[in-house]
C-alpha positions as CSV (number, residue, x, y, z in Angstrom):
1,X,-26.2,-33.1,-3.9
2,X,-23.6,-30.3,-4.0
3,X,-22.1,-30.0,0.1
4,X,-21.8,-26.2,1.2
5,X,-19.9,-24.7,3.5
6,X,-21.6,-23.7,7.3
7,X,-22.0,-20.2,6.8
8,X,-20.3,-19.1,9.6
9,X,-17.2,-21.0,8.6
10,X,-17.4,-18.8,5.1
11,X,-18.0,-15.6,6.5
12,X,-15.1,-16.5,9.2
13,X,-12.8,-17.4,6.5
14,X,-13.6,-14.5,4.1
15,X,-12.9,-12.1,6.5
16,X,-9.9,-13.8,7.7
17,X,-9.1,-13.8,4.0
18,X,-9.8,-10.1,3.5
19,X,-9.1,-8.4,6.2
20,X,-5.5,-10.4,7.7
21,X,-4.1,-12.2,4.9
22,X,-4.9,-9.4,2.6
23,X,-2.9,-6.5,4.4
24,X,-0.3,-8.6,4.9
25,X,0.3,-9.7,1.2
26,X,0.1,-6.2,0.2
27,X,1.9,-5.0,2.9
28,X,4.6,-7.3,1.5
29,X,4.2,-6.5,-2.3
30,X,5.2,-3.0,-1.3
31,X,8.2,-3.6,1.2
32,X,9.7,-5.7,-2.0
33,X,9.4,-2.1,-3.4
34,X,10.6,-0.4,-0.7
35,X,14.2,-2.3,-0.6
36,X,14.2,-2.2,-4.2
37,X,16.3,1.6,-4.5
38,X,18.8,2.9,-2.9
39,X,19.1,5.8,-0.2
40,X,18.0,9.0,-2.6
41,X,16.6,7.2,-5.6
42,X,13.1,9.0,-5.7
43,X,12.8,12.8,-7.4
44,X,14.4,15.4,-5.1
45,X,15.3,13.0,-2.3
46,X,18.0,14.8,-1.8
47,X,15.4,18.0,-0.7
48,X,12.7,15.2,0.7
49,X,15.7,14.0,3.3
50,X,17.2,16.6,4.4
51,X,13.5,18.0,4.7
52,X,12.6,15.3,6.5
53,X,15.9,15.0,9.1
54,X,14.9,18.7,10.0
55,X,11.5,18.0,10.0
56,X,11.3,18.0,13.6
57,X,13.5,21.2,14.0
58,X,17.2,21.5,15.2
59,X,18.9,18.0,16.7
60,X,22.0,17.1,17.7
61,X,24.0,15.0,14.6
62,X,20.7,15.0,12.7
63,X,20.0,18.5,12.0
64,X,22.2,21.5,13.3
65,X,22.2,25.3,12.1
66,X,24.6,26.5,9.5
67,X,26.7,29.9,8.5
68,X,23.3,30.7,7.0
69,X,19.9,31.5,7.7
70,X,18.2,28.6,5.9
71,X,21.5,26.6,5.3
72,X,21.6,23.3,7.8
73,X,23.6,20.1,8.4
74,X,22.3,17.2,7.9
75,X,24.2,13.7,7.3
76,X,26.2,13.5,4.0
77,X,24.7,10.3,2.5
78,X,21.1,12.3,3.1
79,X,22.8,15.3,1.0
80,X,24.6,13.2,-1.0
81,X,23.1,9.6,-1.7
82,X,21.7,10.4,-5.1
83,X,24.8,12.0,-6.5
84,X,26.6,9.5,-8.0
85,X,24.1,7.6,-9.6
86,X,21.1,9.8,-10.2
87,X,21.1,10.6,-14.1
88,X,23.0,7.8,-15.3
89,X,21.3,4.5,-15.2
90,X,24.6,2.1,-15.9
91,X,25.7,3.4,-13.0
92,X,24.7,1.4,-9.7
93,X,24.4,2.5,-6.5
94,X,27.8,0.7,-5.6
95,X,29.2,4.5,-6.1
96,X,27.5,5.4,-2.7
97,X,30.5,3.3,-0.8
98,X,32.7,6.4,-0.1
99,X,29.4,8.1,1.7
100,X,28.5,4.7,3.8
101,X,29.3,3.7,7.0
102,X,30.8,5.9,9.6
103,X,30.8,8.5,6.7
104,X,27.1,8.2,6.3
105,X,26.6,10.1,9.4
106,X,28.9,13.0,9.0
107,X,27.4,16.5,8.7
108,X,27.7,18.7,5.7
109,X,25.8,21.7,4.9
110,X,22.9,22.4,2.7
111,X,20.1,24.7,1.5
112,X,18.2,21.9,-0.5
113,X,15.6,21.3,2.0
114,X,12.1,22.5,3.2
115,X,13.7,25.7,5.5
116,X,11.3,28.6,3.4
117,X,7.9,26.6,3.5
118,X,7.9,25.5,0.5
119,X,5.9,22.4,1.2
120,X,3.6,22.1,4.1
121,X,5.2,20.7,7.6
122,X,3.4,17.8,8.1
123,X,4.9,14.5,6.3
124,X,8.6,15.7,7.7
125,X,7.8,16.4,10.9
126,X,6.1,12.4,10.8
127,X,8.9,11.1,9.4
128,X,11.1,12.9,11.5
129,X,10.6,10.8,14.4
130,X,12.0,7.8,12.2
131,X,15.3,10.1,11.2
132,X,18.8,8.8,13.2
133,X,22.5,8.9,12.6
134,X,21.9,5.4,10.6
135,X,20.4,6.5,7.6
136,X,20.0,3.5,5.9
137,X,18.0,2.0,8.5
138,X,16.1,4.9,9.1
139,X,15.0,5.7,5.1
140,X,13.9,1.8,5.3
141,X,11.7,2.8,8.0
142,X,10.5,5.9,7.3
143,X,9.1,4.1,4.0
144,X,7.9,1.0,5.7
145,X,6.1,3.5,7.8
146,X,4.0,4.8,4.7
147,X,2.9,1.6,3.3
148,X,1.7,1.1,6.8
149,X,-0.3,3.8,6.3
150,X,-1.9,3.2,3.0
151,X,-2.4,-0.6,3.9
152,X,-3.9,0.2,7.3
153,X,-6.3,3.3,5.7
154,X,-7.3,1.3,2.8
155,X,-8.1,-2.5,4.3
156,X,-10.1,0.3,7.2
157,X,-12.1,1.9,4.4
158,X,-12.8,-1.8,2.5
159,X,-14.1,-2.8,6.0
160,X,-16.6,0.3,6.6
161,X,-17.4,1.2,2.9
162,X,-20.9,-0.4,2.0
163,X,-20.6,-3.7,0.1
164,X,-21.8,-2.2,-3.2
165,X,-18.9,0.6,-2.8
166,X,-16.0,-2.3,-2.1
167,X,-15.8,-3.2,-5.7
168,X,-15.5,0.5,-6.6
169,X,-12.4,0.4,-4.3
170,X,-10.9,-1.9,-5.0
171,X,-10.5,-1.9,-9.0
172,X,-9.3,2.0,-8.6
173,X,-6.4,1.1,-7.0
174,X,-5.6,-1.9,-8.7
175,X,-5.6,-0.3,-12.3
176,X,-4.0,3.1,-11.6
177,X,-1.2,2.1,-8.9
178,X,1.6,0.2,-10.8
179,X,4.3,0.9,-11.4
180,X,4.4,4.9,-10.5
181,X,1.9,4.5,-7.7
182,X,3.9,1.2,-6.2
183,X,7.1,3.1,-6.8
184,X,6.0,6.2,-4.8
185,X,4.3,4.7,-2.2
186,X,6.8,3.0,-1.0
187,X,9.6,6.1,-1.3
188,X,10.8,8.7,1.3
189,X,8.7,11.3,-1.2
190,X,5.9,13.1,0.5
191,X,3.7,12.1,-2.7
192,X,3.0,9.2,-1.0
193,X,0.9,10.9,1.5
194,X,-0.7,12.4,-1.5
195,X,-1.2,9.6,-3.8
196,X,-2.9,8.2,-0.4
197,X,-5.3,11.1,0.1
198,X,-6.4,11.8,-3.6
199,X,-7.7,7.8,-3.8
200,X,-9.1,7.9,-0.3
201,X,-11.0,11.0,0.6
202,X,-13.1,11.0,-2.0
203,X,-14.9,7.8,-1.2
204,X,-14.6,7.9,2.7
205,X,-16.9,11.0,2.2
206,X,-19.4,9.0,-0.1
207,X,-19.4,5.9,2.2
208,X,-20.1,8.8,5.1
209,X,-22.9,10.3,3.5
210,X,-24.5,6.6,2.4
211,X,-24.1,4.8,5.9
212,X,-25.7,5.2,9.5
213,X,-24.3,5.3,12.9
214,X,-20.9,3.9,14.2
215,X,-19.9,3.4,10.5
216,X,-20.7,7.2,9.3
217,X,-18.4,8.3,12.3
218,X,-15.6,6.2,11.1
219,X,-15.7,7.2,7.9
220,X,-16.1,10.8,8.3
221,X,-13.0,10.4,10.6
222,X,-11.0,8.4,8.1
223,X,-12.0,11.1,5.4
224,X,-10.2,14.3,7.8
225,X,-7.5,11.5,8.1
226,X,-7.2,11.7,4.6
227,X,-7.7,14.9,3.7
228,X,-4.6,15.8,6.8
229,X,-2.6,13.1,5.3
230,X,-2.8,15.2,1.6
231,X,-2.9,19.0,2.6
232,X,0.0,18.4,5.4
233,X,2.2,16.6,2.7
234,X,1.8,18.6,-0.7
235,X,0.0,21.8,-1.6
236,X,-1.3,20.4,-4.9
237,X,-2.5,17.2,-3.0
238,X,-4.7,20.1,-0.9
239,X,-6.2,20.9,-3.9
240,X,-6.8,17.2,-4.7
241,X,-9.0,17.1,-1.2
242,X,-11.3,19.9,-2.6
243,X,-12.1,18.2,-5.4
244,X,-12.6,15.2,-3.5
245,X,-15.1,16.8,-1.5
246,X,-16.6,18.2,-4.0
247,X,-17.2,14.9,-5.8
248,X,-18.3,13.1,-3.1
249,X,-21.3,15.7,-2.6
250,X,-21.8,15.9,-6.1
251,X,-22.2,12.0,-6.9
252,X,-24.5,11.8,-3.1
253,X,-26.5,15.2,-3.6
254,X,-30.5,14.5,-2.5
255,X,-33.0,17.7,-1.6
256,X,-33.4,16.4,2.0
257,X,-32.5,18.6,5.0
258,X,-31.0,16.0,6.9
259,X,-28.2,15.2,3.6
260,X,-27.7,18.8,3.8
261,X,-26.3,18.9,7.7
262,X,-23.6,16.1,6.8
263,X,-22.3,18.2,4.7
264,X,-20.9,20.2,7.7
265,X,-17.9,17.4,7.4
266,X,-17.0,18.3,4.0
267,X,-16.8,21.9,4.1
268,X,-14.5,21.7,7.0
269,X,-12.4,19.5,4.9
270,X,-12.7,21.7,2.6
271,X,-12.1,24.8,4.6
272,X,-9.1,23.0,6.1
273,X,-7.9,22.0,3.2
274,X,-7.8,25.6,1.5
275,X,-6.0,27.1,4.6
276,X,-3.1,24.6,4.5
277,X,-3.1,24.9,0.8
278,X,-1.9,28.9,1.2
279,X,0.6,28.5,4.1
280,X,2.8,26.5,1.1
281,X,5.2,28.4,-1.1
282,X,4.5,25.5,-3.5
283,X,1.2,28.0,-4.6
284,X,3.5,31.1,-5.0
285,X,5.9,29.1,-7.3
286,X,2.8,27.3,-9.6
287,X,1.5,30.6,-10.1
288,X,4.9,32.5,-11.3
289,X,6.0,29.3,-12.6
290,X,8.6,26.8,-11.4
291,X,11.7,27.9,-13.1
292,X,13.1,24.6,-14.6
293,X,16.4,23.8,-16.3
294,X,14.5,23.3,-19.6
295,X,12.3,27.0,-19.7
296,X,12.0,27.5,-23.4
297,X,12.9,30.3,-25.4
298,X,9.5,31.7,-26.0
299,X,6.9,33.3,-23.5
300,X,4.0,33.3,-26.5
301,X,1.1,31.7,-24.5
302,X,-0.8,30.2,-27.6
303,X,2.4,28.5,-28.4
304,X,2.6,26.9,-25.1
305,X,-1.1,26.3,-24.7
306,X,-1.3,24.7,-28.0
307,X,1.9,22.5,-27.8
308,X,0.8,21.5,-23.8
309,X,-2.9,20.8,-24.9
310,X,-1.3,18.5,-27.7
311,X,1.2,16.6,-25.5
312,X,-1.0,16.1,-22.3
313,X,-1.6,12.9,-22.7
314,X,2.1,11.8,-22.6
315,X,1.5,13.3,-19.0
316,X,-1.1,10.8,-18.1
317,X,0.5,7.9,-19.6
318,X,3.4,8.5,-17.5
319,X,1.5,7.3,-14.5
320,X,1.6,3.7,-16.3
321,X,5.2,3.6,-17.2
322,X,5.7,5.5,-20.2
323,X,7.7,7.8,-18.3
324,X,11.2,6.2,-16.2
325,X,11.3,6.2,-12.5
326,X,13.3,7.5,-9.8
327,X,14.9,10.7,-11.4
328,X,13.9,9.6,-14.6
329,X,16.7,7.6,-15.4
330,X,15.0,3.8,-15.1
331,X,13.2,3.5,-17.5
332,X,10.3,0.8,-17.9
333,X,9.8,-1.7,-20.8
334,X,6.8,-1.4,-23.2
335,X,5.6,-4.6,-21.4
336,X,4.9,-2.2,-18.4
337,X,3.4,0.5,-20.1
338,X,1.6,-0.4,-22.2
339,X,0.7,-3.3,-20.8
340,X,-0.8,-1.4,-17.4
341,X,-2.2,1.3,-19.6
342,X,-4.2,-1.5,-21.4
343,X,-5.9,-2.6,-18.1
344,X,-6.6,1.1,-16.9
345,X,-8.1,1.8,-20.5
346,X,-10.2,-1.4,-20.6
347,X,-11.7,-1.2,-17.3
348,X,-12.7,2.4,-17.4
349,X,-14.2,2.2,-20.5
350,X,-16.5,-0.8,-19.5
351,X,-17.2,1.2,-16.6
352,X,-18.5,3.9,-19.0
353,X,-20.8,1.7,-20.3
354,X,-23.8,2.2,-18.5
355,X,-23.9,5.6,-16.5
356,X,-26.1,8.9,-15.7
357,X,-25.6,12.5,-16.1
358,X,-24.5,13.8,-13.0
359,X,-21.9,10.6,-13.2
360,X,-20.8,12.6,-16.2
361,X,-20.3,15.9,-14.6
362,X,-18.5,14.6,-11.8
363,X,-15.9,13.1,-14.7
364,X,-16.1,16.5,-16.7
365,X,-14.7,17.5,-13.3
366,X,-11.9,15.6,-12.8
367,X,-10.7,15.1,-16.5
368,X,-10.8,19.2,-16.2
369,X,-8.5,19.3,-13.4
370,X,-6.4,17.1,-15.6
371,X,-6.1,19.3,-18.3
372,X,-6.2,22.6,-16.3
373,X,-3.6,22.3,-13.2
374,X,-0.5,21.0,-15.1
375,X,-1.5,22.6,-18.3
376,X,-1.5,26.2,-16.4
377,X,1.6,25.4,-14.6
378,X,3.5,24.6,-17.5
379,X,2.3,27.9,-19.4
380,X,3.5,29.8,-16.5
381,X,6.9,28.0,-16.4
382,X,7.1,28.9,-20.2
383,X,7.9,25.5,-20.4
384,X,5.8,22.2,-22.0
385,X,5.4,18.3,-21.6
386,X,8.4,16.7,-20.4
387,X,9.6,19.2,-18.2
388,X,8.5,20.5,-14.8
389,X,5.3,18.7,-14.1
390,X,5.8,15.2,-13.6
391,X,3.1,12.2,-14.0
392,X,2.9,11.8,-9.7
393,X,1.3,15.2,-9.6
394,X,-1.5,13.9,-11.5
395,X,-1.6,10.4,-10.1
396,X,-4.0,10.9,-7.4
397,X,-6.3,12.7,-9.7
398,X,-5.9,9.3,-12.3
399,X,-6.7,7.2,-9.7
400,X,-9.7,9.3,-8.9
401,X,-11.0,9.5,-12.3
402,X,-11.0,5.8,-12.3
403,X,-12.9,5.3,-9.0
404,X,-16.0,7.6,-10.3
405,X,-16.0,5.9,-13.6
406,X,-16.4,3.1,-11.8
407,X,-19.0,4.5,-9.5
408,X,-22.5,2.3,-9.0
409,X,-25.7,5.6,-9.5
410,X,-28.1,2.6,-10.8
411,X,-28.7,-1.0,-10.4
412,X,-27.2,-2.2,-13.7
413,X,-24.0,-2.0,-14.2
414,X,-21.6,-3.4,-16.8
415,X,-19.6,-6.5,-16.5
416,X,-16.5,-8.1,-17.2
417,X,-16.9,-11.6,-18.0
418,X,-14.3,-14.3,-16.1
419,X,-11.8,-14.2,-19.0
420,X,-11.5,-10.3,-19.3
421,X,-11.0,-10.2,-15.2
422,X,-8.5,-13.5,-15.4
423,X,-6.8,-11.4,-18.7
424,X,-6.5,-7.5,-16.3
425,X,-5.6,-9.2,-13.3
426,X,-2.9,-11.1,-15.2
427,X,-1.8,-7.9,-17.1
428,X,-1.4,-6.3,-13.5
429,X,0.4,-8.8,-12.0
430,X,2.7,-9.3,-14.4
431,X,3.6,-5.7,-15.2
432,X,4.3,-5.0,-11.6
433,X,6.8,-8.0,-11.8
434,X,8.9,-7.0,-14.0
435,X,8.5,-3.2,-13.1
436,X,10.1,-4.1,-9.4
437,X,12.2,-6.0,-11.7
438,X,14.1,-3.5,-13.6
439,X,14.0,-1.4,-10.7
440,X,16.0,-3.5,-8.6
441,X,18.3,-3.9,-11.6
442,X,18.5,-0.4,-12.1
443,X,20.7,-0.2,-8.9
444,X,21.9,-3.6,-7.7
445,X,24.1,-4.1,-11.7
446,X,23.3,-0.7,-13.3
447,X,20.9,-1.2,-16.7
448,X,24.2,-2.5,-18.2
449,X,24.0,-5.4,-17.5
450,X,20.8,-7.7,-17.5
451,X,19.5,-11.6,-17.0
452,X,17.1,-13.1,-14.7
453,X,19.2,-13.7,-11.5
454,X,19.2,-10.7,-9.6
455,X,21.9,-11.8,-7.4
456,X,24.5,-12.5,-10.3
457,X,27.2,-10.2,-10.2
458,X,25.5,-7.5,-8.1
459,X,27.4,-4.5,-6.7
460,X,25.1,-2.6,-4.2
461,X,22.6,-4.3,-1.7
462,X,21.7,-3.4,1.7
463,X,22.8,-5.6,4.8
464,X,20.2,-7.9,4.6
465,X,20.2,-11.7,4.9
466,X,17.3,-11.7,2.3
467,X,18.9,-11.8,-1.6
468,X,17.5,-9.4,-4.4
469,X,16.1,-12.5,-5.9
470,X,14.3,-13.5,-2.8
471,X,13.1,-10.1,-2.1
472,X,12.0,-9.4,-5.6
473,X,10.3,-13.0,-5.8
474,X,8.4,-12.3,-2.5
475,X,7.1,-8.7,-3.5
476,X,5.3,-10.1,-7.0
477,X,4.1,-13.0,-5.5
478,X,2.6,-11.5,-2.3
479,X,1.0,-8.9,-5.2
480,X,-0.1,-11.0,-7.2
481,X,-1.6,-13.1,-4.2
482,X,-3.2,-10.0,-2.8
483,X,-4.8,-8.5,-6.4
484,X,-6.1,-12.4,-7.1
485,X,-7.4,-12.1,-3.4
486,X,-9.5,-8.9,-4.0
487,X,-10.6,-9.6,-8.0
488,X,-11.6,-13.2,-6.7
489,X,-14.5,-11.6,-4.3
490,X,-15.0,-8.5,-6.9
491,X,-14.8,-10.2,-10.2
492,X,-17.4,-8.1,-11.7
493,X,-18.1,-4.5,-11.9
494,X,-21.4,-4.6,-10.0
495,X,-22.3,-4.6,-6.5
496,X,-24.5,-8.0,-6.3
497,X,-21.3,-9.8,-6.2
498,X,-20.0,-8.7,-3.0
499,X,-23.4,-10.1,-1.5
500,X,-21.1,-13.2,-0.3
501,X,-19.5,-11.3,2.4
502,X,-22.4,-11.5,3.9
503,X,-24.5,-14.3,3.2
504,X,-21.9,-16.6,4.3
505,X,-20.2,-17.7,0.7
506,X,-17.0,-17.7,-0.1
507,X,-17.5,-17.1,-4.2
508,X,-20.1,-16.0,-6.7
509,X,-20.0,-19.5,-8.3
510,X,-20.1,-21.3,-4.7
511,X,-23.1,-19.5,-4.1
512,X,-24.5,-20.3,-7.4
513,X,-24.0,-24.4,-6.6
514,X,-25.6,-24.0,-3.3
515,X,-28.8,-22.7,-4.7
């Protein structure tokens, strides 16, 4: 006779499992990230930070005013930290030495920062509360801050989303988010907030309109959390809240009167959303075009059309790897790109398997959004793919795309069978590994130098007592602990196999014996 657990016990430990060792773990996986650059190392830090050190308006040896209207002083190594690395990847960030220190805090002026509007007020005027004459400490902080966020919001939305919407969940993040989503997240770059939003509003709203009660309540709140989190931090990532509106009423639409009142919560997202999205300057600049360094010499829009419709998918593919990090000057190893684009690829198609019409539209949608924001931002800049618009302005929208394809509308649904989940959870794991890898290397040696042992010969670090081998070792095992975690109580694409979270088993197979 095959023993079982009490079913108390089980549910006790699942939840345990879930919802304490779970946050922690990932909470982890991303602080490995988080220490793994340098002060400035994300794209236009040096805008972000001084953005963000002024967020809160005029202080005393953070922000003070300067000989011109929308010049400030902020501290030098927030102007400055990126400078003498940023574009050359053998350089490490060693070369921020003259800058640190006492140095660190001395004021110099600037105009690169948020003074016009041009992104919405929200995300600096939070991480302005973090901002202090130590800027080290206080970019370590201000990004630890974020993950909080995204770790808190999505272990709250695992907890209140109905059990058949969990697995849904929980394989959009895991085969959209490394490396540009685990990079981003945990940056000083306000497309954290918006890679946040775009894989969270979406499905708050469809666990809102498919629950009852306490739950409904929560999740319509955590959806306006969302949606704030998005429209306060980007104006595209306003956009992104729309959409996500929109799908979530699209994939939950039924002819009753009582559906139609929920949607109250929606359109005030929606409404919301919109009126945020025009106080940015960020809408002025998509629709005249952003001006880059690499404008072509032609303004013949079939030429760009046609060239931009061609290359779009090196766009998308960026999200995975194919593109290099930080200000594009780290770049990842084909056993990162491809590698993660693999999982993403396999996943969604098997989602695609089985589906429905309207699961369709809602696809049509996104993948239209896709195609149409950067494409038409591009034509206007006269510039094409490459340039301009970068793979984290279509990251939310990816990990979107992968959540609705994943979406349950009937009761059978394709699986993956054990070895194809042991195979993508492996992939994912061990592409984040080396992704935080070469990051760290990036900036402890320069790419010039290489091996195994972080801590061999390494020229930057912060003041820690922790080593970059430690640190790195800690983040990829705490994410592979946590992924193994969530694909060991979702190992299938269907909804039947989260029933052990609430009969009182702790596995599919366990549950199988017992019977």
């Amino acid at each position: 006779m095959t023993k079982t657990l009490p079913k108390r016990d089980s549910v006790t430990r699942t939840r345990f499992m879930l919802f304490v060792i779970f946050p922690v773990a990932m909470f982890l996986s991303l602080a490995s990230w988080a220490l793994a650059s340098p002060v400035g190392a994300s794209p236009d830090d040096d805008f972000h930070l001084a953005s963000t050190w002024c967020g809160l308006g005029i202080r005393d040896g953070l922000c003070e005013p300067g000989a011109e209207p929308n010049e400030r002083l902020v501290p030098q190594l927030v102007r400055d930290g990126a400078e003498c690395y940023k574009f050359a990847p053998a350089e490490s960030a060693a070369c921020q030495q003259p800058i640190s220190g006492e140095a660190a805090a001395k004021l110099v002026p600037t105009e690169r920062l948020n003074s016009t509007g041009l992104y919405p007020p929200v995300y600096y005027a939070a991480m302005g509360v973090f901002a202090s004459e130590d800027v080290e400490q206080s970019v370590v902080v201000m990004r630890l801050a974020s993950i909080a966020i995204f770790v808190a919001l999505w272990t709250a939305l695992y907890a209140l989303l109905p059990r058949r919407r969990r697995s849904t969940l929980v394989w959009s993040w895991v085969v959209a988010i490394v490396p540009l989503g685990m990079f981003l997240l945990a940056s000083n770059n306000p497309s954290s907030w918006a890679i946040i939003s775009g894989g969270s509003v979406w499905i708050a709203l469809v666990g809102y309109f498919e629950t009852t009660g306490k739950r409904r309540v929560a999740l319509g709140v955590l959806a306006l959390l969302a949606a704030g989190l998005g429209a306060g931090a980007r104006a595209d990532s306003a956009l992104y809240a729309v959409i996500g509106a929109g799908v979530a009423v699209a994939l939950t639409a039924n002819r009753t009167v009582a559906y139609w009142r929920l949607t109250i919560l929606p359109i005030l997202i929606v409404v919301g959303s919109i009126a945020l999205y025009f106080t940015s300057n960020q809408v002025a600049a998509a629709s005249t075009g952003m001006g880059t360094d690499t404008t072509i010499a032609t303004t013949d829009t079939g030429f760009l059309l046609t060239s931009n419709l061609l290359d779009l998918p090196l766009l998308w593919a960026g999200v995975f790897g194919s593109w290099a990090l930080g200000w594009f000057d780290t770049r990842m190893p084909g056993s990162v790109s491809v590698v993660s684009l693999a999982a993403f690829a396999v996943v969604v198609f098997a989602a695609l398997a089985h589906t429905t019409w309207r699961k369709l539209l809602v696809l049509g949608l996104i993948a239209g959004a896709l195609v149409a924001i950067p494409v038409y931002i591009l034509v206007q800049s006269s510039t094409v793919v490459g340039s301009g618009v970068q793979p984290r302005y279509v990251l939310p929208l990816i990990v979107m795309f992968a959540g609705v394809a994943l979406f349950h509308l009937r009761d059978r649904e394709p699986q993956l069978g054990r070895v194809q989940v042991y195979l993508v959870e492996g992939a994912i794991i061990v592409a984040n590994a080396i992704a935080l890898h070469v990051n760290m290397r990036r900036y402890l040696t320069g790419v010039d130098m290489g091996g195994w042992n972080l801590n061999n010969r390494r020229e930057w670090w912060w003041d820690l007592a922790a080593t970059p081998v430690v640190v790195w070792a800690v983040g990829a095992l705490a994410f592979a602990f946590a992924v193994h975690l969530l694909l060991r109580y979702h190992s299938v694409l269907s909804p039947t196999h989260d029933q052990h979270l609430e009969d009182g088993y702790s596995s599919p197979r366990l549950k199988s014996k017992a019977a």
